[in-house]
N, C-alpha and C positions, 0 to 999 in steps of 0.2 A: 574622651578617647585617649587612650594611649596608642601613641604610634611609634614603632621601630621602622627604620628602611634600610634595604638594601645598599651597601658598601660603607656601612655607618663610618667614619676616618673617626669618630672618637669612642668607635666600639674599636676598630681596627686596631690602633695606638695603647689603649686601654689592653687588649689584648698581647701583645708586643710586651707589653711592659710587663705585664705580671708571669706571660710565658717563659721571657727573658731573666726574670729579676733581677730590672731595670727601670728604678724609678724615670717618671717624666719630669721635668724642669717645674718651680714654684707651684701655682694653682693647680695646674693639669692635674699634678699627684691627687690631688681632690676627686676629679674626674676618676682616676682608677679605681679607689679606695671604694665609690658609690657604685661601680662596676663591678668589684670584685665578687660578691655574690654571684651574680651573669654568670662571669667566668668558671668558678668553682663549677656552677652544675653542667658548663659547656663540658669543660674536662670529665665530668663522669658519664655524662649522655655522648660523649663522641660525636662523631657527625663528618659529612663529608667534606664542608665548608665551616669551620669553626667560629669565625669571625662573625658569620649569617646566623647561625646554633646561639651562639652568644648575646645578638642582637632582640631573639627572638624570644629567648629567656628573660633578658633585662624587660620588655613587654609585659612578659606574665608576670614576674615578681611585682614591675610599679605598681601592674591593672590588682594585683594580691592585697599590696598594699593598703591602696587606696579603697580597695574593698573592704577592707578590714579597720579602716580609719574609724577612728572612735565617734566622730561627726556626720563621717559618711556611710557608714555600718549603718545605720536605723534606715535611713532613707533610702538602701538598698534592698533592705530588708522588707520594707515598703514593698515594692516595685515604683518607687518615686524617682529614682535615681539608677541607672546602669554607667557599669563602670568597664567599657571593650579596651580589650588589649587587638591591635592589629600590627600588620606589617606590610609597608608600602614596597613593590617591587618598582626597580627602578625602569629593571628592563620591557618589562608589561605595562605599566602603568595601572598597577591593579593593585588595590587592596585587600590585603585576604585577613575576616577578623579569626582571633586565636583564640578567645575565650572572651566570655560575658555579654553576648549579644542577646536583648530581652526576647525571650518567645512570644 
């Protein structure tokens, strides 16, 4: 499972930084750079809360990724392996999955 949640501080920051063009201090910048995909499609899908849009994204791209991993591709292919993108509300306490949940 991949999981995003609500008020991620290093989706927030990550956010900040690249809306700003305003690198973060040593490693962080790391952090951006691995986000910056997120971001890009936040900015073209809009949203009301961009931070949460952004969070929600980064979800689907890992859950994409990983679905498309050259290791893990056969065995989802399968039905051996499911690979769920979700996102934990802080304020609910609920998990809502976003994509890849087996039928």
């Amino acid at each position: 499972m991949v999981l995003g949640h609500q008020r991620c501080g290093a989706v927030k920051a990550a956010y900040a930084s690249l809306h700003n063009d305003k690198p973060l201090a040593g490693n962080l910048q790391a952090i951006v750079k691995a986000l910056q995909p997120a971001y890009e499609q936040t900015v073209r899908e809009g949203g009301a809360d961009p931070v949460d849009t952004m969070a929600r994204a980064q979800v689907e791209l890992t859950a994409t990724e990983l679905r498309s991993n050259q290791d893990l591709a056969p065995l989802v292919a399968k039905g051996a392996l499911a690979v769920v993108g979700a996102y934990y509300s802080l304020d609910t306490g609920r998990v809502e999955v976003l994509a890849g949940a087996p039928s």
